[in-house]
N, C-alpha and C positions, 0 to 999 in steps of 0.2 A: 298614599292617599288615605286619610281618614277615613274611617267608613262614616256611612250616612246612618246615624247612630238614632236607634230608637229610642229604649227609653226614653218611651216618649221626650225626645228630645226632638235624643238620637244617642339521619345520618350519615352518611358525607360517601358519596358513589364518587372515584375520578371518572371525569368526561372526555371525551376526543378533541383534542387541542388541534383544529386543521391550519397547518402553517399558511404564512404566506402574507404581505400586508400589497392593498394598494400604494400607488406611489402618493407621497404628500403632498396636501393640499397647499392654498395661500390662506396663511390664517392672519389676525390681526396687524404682524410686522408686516405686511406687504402694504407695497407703495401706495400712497391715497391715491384715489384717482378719481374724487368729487368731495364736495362740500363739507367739511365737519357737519353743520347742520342743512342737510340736505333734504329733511322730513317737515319743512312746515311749523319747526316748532320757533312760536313769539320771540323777540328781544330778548324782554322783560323776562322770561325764564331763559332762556340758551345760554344769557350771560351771567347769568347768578358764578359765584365761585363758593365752592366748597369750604366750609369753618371747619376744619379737622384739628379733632383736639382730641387726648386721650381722653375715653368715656369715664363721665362720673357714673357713680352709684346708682344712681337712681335713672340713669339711663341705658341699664340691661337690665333683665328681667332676673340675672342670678350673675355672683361674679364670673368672670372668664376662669378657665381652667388653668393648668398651669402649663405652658407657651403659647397661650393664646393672650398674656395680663397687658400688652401693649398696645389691644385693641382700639381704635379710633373711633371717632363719629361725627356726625354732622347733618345737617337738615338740609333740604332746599321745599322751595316754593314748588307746583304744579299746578296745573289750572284744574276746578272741580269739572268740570266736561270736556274734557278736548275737543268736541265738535263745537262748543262756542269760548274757544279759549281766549278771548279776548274780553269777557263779559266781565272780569276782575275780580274773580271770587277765585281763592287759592284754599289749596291742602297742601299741611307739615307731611314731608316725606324724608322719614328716620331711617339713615343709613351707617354702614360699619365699612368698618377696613383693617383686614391684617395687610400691613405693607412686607415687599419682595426681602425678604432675608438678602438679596446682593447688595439690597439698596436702591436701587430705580429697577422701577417697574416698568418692563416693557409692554405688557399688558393687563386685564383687568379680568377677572373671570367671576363674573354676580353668580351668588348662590340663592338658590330658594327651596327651603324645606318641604314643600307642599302646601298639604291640608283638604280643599283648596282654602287660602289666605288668611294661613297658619305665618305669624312674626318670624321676621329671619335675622332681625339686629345682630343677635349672638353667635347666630349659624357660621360663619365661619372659622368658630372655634374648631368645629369640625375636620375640619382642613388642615388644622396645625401642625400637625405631623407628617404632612405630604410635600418633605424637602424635595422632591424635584420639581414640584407646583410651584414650590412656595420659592424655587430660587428669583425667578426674576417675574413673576405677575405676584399683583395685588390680589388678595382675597376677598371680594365684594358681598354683602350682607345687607339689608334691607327689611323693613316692615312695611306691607302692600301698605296699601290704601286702604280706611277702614280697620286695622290691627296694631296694637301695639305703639309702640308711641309719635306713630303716622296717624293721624285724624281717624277720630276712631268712627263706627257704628256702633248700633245698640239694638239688641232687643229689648231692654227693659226686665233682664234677670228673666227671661221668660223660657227661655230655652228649657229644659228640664221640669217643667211642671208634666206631674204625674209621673215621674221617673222611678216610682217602685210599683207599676201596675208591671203584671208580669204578662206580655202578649202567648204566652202558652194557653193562659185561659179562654176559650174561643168563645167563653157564653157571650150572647151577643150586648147585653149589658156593658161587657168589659170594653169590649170591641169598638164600640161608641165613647167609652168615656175615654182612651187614647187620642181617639180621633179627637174628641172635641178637643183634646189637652192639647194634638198637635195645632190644631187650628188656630187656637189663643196663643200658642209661639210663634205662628207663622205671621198672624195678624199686626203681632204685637212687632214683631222685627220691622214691620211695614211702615207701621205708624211710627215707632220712636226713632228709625233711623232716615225720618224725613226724606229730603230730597236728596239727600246725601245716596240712600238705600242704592236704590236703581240706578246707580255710579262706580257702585262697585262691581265690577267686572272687569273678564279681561282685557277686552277690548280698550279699555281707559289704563289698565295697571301695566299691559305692554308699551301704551305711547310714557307713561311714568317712568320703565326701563330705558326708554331710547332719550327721553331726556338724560336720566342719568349718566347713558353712555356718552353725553355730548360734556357734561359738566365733568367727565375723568377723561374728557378728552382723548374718546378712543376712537377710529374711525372702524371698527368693529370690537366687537365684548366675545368674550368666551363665556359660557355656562356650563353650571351643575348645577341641577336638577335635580331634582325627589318626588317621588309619587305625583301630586298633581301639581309639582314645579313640573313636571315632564310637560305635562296640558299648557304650560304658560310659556317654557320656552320652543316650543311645537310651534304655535299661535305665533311669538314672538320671530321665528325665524321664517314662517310663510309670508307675514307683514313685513318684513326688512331682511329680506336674504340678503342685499348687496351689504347690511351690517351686522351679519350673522358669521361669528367665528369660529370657534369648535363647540360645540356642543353636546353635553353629556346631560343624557335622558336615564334615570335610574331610577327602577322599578316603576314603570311606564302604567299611568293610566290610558283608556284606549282614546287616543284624544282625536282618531280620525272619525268619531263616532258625535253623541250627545252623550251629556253628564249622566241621563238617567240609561244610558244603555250602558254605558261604564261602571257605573255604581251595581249594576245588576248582573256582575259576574261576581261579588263578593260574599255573599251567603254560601257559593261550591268553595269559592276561596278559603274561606276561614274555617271553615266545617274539614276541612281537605287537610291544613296545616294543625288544625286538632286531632283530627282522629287518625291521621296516617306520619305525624312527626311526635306531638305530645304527647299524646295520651301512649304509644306505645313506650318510650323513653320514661316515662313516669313506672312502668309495669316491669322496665329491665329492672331498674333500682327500687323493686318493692321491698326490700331487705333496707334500704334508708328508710323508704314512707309508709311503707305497711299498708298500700291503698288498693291493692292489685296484680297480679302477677304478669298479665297481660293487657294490651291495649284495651279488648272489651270489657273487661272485668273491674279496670281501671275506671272507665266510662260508668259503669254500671254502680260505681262508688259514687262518681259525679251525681251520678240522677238523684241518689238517695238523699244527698246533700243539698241537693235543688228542689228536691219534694220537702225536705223538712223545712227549707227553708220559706216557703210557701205557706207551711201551716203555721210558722212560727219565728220569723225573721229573727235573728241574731238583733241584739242589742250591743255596740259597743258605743262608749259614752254617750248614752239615751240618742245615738243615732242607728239608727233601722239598717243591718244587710240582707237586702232583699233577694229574691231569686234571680233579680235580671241583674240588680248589683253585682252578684255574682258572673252572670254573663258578659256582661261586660269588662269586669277585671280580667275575666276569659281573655276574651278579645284583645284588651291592651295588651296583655305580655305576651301573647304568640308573634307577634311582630319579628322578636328578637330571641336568640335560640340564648341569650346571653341569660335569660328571665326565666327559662324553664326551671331552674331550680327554687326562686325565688315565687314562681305561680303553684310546683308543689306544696311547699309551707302555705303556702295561705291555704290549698287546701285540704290539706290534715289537720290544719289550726281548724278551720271550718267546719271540721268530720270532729272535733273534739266539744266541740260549743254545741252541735247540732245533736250529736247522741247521748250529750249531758252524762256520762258515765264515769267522767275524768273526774280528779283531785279539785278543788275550789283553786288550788296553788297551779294547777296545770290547765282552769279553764282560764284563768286571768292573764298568764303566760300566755293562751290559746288569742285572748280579746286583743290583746296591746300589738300581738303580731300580724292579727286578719286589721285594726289599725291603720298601722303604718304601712299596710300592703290594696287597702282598697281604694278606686277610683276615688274623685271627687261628688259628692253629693248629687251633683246636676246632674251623672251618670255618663257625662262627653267624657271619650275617650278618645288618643290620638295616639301615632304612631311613634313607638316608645327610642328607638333609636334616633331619631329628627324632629318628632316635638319638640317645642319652645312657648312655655305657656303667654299668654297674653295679659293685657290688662283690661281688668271687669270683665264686660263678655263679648268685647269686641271681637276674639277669634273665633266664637262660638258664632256669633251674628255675620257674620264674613264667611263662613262655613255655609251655613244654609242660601245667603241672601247670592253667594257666584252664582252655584248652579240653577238656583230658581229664578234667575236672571240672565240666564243663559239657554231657555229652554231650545226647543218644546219638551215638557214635560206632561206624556199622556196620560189620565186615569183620573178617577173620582174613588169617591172613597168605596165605591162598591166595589173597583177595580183593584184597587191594592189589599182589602181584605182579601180576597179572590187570589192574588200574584202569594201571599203571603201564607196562605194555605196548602198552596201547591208545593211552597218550598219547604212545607212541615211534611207535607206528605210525601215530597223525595229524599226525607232524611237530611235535612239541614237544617235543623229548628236553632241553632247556634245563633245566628242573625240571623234566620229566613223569618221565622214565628213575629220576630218584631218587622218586618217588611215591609207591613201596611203603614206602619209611619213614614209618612213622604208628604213633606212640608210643601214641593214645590204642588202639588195639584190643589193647592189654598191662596198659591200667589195671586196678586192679580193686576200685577207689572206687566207691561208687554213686555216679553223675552227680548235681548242685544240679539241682535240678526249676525253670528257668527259666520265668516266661513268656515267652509269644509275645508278640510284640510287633502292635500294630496303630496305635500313635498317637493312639485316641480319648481325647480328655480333653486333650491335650496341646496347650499353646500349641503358635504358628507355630515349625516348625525349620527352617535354612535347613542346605543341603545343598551344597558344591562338589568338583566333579568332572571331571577333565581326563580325555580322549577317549583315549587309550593310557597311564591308570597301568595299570604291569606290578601292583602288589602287593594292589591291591583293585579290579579291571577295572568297568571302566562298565555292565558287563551286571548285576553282583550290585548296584552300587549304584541304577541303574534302578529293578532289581525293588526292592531298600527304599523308594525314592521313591515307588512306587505302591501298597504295600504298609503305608507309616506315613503316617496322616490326618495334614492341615494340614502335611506337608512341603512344601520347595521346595525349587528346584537350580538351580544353575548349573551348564551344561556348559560346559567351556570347551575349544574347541576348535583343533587343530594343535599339542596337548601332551600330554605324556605325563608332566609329574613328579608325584610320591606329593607331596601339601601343597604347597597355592598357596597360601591367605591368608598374608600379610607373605614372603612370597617372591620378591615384584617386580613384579609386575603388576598395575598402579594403577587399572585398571579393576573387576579382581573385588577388589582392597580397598576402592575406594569404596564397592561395593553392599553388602559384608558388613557396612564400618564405618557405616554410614546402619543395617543392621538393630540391630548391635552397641550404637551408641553411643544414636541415633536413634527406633529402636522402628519403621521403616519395613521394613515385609515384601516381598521383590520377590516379582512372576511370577517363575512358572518363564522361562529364557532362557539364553542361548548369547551368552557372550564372549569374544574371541579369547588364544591365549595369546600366548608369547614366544618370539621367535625361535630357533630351533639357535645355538650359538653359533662364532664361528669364531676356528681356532685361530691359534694364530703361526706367521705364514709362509703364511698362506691367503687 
């Protein structure tokens, strides 16, 4: 799950493997026993038939990797409300497919990267290398609604105004001008994304899934999940358990809760996988970075490099690295322990620019590298192993417009300076100091009346979850685990990245692909993760 991004926007322990699986369930090959379209939904969409054709160019957002180049695609029609689906107003809904390596697919298993309504066109690239997935289902990929090249939304570039105000500074001048800047992006997502806006949600983007399961012809779908794909296939399997087939929820937001109580275990989160995985890792190999010998010492380099930058933003090609800029590139690469090397460099490049003492030949080396290593301008950052960028700022404006149309979302702006204070004063200034940015208490949508969620009805869902993700912490996904009947989980522990399944770690890909492919349910249990890795020259 992305964090809910302000600027103004916005080592490997083995675990206890407890044996033992439940006996398996009926997963999608089991015999129908009602209606292909048994939900209600129109003709005129149920019978659409899929155009699948190898994707051109300009229909992913980057090429496919390499076994993934046979990637498919195709559009269908959906109705822009399902509750007046007959009113005849439709949305392009952009879908992918890696087809079953046997050759026919016996079932279908839709992927969604998070965000929330973060594009997944491409996301099944992901998948490629998961021969016992990939022998006989299809790998399914899609762009919600609102993202990517499914009918887009808009804020009107608004997202990121004021995106180099630094929320450390608490004079209340400053404290105001965020705010106002969040409010002219919140407004402005309102306005430009019409009637369309207050559409996007999940409640419409799950009846969008269940069409597509009718047009691939499943009488149940499999899922994998990611961050807050977990919150969408959660929602999707409490709304159609009878077409709910195996389900993987990986790195779980807490989706038995509300958006803004979910989002509000992320500032322990990210703060937790910086100072108790990076920063100590950065302090072993200070003979590569020269930045620290230790975790706090390491830190204490950061600050200096975040106060200078404060007095004097870095210039690289006449664009400003500011001090949140910095925070935020923070943020994106802890996600993935694959990046820690590459989030050091940027910041010794940054300690080289900022203390001005290096060669003219060694600060320009220092510029070209902080570069090609810092966020995007707007300052939105997502989560670096499952992102998939968008087009214009459809994902950004689908980002804010789920949750602030999903509320309740409590608090004025007195309340979130207040929430964001607190989290400076418990040592979580990482994302807590920018906290008070929260677009949804500017909405002024009546919130989709969601249900709660409790899991009754629902087949077995299996759940994984590594012990320091920064972006959806193990506490919120816990509480979901105890909170949705007939769940289970893997914790996997001495790791902290956001999405393990096909990530590298052979142990929690056997259990999930035995549930996946198998129909085999584990206990709940604890396997270990993957090593820190080490850099060059270490």
């Amino acid at each position: 799950m992305k964090k809910l991004r302000y600027a103004v926007v916005i080592p490997a322990v083995a675990g206890t493997m407890l044996a033992g699986f439940t006996p398996a369930f009926a997963g999608p090959e089991a015999a129908k026993q009602q209606p292909l379209n048994s939900t209600n939904i129109p003709a005129q969409y149920a019978n659409q038939k899929l155009d699948w054709h190898k994707c051109k160019a300009n229909e992913l957002p980057s090429a496919p990797p390499p076994g993934a180049e046979n990637i498919e695609c195709a559009t269908y029609r959906s109705p822009r409300n399902w509750y007046k689906a007959n009113e005849g107003i439709d949305l392009t809904i952009a879908v992918s497919r890696l087809a079953a390596t046997s050759g026919t697919a016996t079932a279908s298993v839709i992927t969604n990267p998070g965000g929330p309504g973060a594009p997944g066109r491409n996301f099944p690239a992901r998948l490629r290398n998961q021969t016992k997935l990939r022998a006989n289902q299809e790998i399914v990929g899609f762009d919600p609604r609102g993202t990517g090249k499914s009918t887009n939304i808009t804020c009107g570039n608004a997202v990121g105004t004021g995106s180099d105000l630094d929320p450390r500074d608490r004079s209340r001048a400053n404290l105001n001008l965020i705010l106002d800047a969040t409010k002219y992006a919140a407004d402005s997502c309102q306005v430009k994304s019409g009637e369309l806006g207050p559409l996007i949600n999940t409640a419409q983007t799950i009846r969008d899934v269940d069409l597509l399961r009718v047009l691939l012809g499943r009488d149940k779908i499999n899922w994998v999940g990611y961050s807050a794909g977990t919150w969408m296939g959660a929602h999707y399997a409490q709304q159609f358990p009878t077409r709910t087939g195996r389900f993987l929820l990986d790195s779980s937001a807490e989706f038995t809760t509300t958006w803004q109580n979910s989002f509000d275990g992320q500032p322990l989160g990210f703060e937790r996988r910086w100072r108790q995985d990076f920063l100590p890792w950065m302090g072993k190999y200070d003979k590569v970075y020269g930045f620290g010998k230790n975790g706090e010492a390491t830190r204490q380099s950061y600050e200096k490099v975040r106060f200078a930058l404060t007095q004097n933003p870095v210039e690289v090609d006449g664009v400003p690295v500011s001090a949140n800029a910095l925070d935020s590139t923070i943020a994106s690469y802890i996600y993935s322990k694959r990046n820690f090397p590459a989030l050091a460099d940027y910041l010794v490049n940054l300690k080289t620019l900022t203390e001005g003492t290096g060669s003219q030949q060694q600060k320009a080396s220092a510029a070209q590298k902080v570069k090609a290593e810092t966020v995007d301008a707007d300052g939105v950052i997502g989560p670096q192993p499952l992102f998939v960028p968008s087009d214009g700022d459809s994902y950004n404006a689908s980002f804010w417009s789920i949750p602030c149309n999903e509320g309740p979302w409590v608090g004025n702006r007195q309340t979130a300076i207040r929430q964001s204070q607190k989290l400076i004063d418990r040592d979580l200034p990482l994302l807590g100091a920018g906290w008070l940015i929260q677009p949804c208490i500017f909405w002024k949508n009546k919130p989709v009346d969601l249900p709660k969620l409790d899991g009754r009805g629902v087949p077995p869902v299996l759940m994984v979850q590594s012990v320091h993700d920064p972006a959806t912490p193990i506490e919120g996904a816990t509480r979901a685990h105890r909170a949705f009947a007939n769940s289970r989980m893997i914790t996997v522990t001495g790791e902290g990245d956001h999405g393990i399944y096909a990530g590298g770690n052979a142990g929690v890909d056997k259990v999930v692909e035995d549930y996946l492919v198998d129909g085999k349910v584990p206990n709940d249990q604890s396997l270990p993760g993957i090593p820190l890795p080490v850099p060059a020259g270490g």
